[in-house]
N, C-alpha and C positions, 0 to 999 in steps of 0.2 A: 530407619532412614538415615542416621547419624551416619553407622557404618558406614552404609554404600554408599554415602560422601566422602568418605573418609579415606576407601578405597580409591574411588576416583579421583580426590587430589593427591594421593600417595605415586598413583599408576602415571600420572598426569605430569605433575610436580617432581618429577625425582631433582637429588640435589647435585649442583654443579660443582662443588668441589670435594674434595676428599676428606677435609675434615669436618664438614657437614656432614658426610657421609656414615661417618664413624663417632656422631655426636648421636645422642636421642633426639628426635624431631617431638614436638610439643604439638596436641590438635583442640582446637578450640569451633565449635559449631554450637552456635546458639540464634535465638532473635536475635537479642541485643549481648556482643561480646565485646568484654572490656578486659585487654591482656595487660595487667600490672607490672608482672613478674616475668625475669629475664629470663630469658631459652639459650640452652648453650648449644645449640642445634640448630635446624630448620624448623620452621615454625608457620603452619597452616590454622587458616582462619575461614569459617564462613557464616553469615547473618544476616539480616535486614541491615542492623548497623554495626560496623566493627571497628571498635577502637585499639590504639595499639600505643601504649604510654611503653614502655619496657624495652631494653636493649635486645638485639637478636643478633646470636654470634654467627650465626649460616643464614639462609636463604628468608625472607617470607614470603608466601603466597596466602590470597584472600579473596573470597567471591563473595559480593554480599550486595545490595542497595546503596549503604553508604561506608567508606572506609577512609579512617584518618587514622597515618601514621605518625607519633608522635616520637618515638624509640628508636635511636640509632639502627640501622642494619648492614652488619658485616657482611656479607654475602648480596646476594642480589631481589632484587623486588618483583613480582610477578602479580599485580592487581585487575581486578575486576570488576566495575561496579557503576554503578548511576552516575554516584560523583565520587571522585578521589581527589584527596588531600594530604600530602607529604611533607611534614611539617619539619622535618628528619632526615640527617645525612643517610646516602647508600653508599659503603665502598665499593660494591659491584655493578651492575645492569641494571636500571629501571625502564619496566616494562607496564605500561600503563592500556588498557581497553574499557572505557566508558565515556558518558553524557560530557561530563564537566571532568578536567584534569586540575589539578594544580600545584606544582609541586615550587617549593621554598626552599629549600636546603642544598647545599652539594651532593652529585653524585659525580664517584669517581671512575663511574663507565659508562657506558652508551645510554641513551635514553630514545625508546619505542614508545609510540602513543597514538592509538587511535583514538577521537571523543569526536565532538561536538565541538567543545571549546577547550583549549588546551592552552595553559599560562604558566612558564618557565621561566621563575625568578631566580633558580640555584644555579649556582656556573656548573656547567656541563664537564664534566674531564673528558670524553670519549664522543663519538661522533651521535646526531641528532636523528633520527627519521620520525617527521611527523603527518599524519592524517588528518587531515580537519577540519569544521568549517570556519574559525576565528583563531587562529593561533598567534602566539606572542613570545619571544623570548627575549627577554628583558637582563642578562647576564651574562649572555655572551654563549660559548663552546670552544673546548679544547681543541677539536677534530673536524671534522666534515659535516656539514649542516644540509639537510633535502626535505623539502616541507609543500603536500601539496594540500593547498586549501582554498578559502574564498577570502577572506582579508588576511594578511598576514602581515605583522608589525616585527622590527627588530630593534636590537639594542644590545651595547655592550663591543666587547671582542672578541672577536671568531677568527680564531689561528687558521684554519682550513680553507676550502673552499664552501660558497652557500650558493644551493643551488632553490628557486620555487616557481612552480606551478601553481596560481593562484588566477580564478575568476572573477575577484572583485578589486581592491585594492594594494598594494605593496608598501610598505613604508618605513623609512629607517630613520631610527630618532637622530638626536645630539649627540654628539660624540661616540658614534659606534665605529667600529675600526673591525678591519676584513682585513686580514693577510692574504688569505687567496682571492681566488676569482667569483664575485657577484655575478650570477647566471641567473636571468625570473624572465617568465612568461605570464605575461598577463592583458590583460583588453587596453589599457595605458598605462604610460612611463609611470614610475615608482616615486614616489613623493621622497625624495634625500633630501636630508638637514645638511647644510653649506658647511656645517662641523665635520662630516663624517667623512673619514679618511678608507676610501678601497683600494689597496695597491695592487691587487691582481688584475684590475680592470674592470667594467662592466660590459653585459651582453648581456640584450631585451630582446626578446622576441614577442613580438606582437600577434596577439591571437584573440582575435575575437569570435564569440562562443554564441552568438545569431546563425541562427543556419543561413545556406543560402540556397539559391532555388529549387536543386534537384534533390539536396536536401529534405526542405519542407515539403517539396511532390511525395517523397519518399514517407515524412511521416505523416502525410494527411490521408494518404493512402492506409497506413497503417491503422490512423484511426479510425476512418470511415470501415474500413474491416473488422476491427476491435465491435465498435459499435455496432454492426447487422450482425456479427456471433452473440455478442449480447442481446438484441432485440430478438432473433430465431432461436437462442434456448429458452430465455421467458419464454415466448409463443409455445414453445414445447413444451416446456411446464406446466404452462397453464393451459393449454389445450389436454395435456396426458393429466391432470385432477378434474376437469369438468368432466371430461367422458368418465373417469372411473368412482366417481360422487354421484354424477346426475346421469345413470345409463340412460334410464324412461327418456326422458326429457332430449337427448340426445337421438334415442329411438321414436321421440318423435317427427324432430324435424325431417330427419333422414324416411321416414316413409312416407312425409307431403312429398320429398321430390321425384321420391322413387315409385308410387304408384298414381301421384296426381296427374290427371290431364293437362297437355302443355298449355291451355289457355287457363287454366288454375293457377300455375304458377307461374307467368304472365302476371294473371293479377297478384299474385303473392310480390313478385319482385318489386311492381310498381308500387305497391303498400308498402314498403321499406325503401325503397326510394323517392317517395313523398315523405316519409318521417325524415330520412336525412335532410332532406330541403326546407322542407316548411317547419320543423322544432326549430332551427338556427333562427329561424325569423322572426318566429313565435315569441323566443324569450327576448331575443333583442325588442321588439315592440313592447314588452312587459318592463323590460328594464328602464325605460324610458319614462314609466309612472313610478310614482314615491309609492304605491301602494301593491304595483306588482314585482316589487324589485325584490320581495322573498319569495314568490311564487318561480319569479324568471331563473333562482339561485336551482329552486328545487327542480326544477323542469330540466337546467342545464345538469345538475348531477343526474338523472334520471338520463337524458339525453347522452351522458359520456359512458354509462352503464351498460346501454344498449350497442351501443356502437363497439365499446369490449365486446360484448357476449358479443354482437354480429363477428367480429371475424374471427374469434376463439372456436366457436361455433360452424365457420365456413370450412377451417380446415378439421374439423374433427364428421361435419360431412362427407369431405373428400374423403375421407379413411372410412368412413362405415359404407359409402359407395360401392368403393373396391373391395371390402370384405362381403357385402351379397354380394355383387358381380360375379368373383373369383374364389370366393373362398363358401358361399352358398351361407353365409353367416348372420341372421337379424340382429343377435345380440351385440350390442357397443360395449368393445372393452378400452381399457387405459390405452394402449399403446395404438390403438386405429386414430385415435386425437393426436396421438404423437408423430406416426408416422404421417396422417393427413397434413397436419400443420407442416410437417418438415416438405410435405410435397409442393404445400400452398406456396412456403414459401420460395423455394424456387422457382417458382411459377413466376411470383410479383417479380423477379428480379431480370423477366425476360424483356427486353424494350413495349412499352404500349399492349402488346395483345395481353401479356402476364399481368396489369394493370387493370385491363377491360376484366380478364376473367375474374380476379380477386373483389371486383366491384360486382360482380354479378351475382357470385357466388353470398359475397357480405350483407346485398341487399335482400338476395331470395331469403337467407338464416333470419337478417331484420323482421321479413316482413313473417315467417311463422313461427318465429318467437312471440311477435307482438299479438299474431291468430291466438298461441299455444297458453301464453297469459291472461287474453282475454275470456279463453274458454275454460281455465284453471278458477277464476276470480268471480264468471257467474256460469256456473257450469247449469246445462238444457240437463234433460229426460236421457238422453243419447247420447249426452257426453261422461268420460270418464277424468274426474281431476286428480286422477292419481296417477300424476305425470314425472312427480320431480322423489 
């Protein structure tokens, strides 16, 4: 495993200047790495945590959970990790990607940083590009400053121009000074100290990040969509494990509706649409005494059981339906539940009629599930309770 890290920061990492090139690069991969000793080279690192005390005459790069550079670096910086900490001049590029940034020292070229939180105490020599949601730079930049975040605080002197895109607040301390041009976009004006001097000018753009009507149309629609894919693949799911777990039981219901007399099931339906009516009322009146308020608890779980299985059960009817119908098939497999529910459900989603049939369909399953259990629980001479 070493190796084939070792390979891919090599392949990854090559080095930027010529006499890193022509130096030996150093490879340090452990949990816990602590580099003492100076590299007259490039110098890679990866751990959980990586510490780096020792001078580096070319490049370092380091992936790891946590990394503090403590050791001058000649060359330039390439880190990666949960949180970083740069305790340590760079004469080249620091390149920062993680949680928490934080760099204290001079660097004498650009500084790159994606995190979370990124705080910039070392003066900058080359220009800045930050990502992030709380950024700060407390020292200024040599070059051109571009930072988009959610608060963004400055400080210091910035030779360049500073450009931010920020969705929460802006703010420039005491005595910060702008040569070029303050450009920021944010939801309001930028909180300036009466000290700080900008001679390029200021330019706000005002952007507030509330949608507005055709907007929200846009993502309520989105949600309300998000939301029936997710309610119709559960359904599918769980309509495709009840059929291919509980065939019997499934091959039950499906031959009350397919060989019973239409006033059988008649009465079947009205049985399952009195338990929808009358259980709701049932437990409410229980809940109402101190003494049936654990019966009303268990009635109502019992009560939301049934009413799963009913329409789990409706579409996995519709599927065993169509296979005798069309396919000459008694036996219930996985996918007649799957394909059933995927019918049902387009069904529900026609105005009213696809409403009446899902209720129909939900209460006939109600009421000979409630037959199929009763006859499971005391079964007659004539019955068979080997259903499930």
């Amino acid at each position: 495993m070493r190796y084939i890290i070792s390979a891919l920061l090599v392949a990854l990492l090559l080095p930027t200047n010529s006499y890193a090139a022509r130096a030996p690069a150093s490879f340090s991969i452990a949990r816990s790495v602590l580099s003492a000793s100076s590299s007259p080279g490039n110098a890679y690192a990866a751990g959980l945590s990586v510490v780096r005390t020792a001078p580096v005459a070319g490049d370092f790069s380091a992936f790891g959970g946590s990394i503090v550079t403590a050791g001058p670096v000649q060359g330039d910086e390439l880190l990666f990790a949960g949180s970083v900490y740069s305790r340590a001049p760079v004469g080249g590029d620091f390149r920062a990607f993680g949680g928490s940034i934080s760099v204290e020292e001079p660097i004498k070229g650009d500084l790159v940083a994606f995190g979370y939180s990124v705080n910039d105490s070392g003066k900058v020599g080359g220009s800045v590009f930050i990502i992030a949601a709380n950024a700060t730079i407390s020292n200024g930049a040599s070059g051109s400053v571009t930072i988009y975040g959610n608060n963004v605080s400055l400080a210091g002197n910035f030779a360049g121009n500073v450009d931010v895109v920020a969705s929460g607040r802006v703010s420039l301390s005491a005595s910060t000074t702008i040569i070029g041009k303050f450009s920021y976009q944010a939801p309001e004006p930028a909180t300036i100290h009466k000290s700080a001097v900008i001679i390029g000018g200021v330019q706000y753009t005002s952007a507030s990040y509330l949608p507005d009507a055709g907007t929200s149309r846009i993502l309520s629609f989105m949600s309300i969509g998000f939301f029936l894919f997710v309610r119709i693949l559960g359904a599918l799911i769980l309509a495709g494990l009840l059929a291919g777990l509980f065939p019997r039981l499934a091959e039950a219901v499906t031959k009350r509706a397919y060989t019973a007399r239409p006033s059988k099931i008649l009465l079947i339906i009205l049985l399952g649409f009195a338990v929808f009516v009358v259980t709701p009322v049932l437990f409410l009146i229980l809940a109402l005494t101190f003494v049936g308020i654990g019966l009303a608890l268990l009635l109502f779980i019992s009560y939301s059981f049934i009413v799963l299985l009913s329409l789990a059960y409706a579409g996995i009817l519709l599927g065993s339906l169509f296979s005798r119908r069309y396919m000459n098939r008694e036996t219930v497999l996985w996918h007649d539940g799957v394909l059933g529910m995927l019918a049902l459900s387009l069904i529900a989603l026609v105005p009213y009629i696809g409403i009446f049939i899902v209720l129909l369909l939900t209460t006939f399953t109600a009421g000979a599930l409630l037959l199929i259990f009763f006859h499971f629980s005391f079964p007659q001479e004539s019955d068979t309770p080997e259903l499930l």
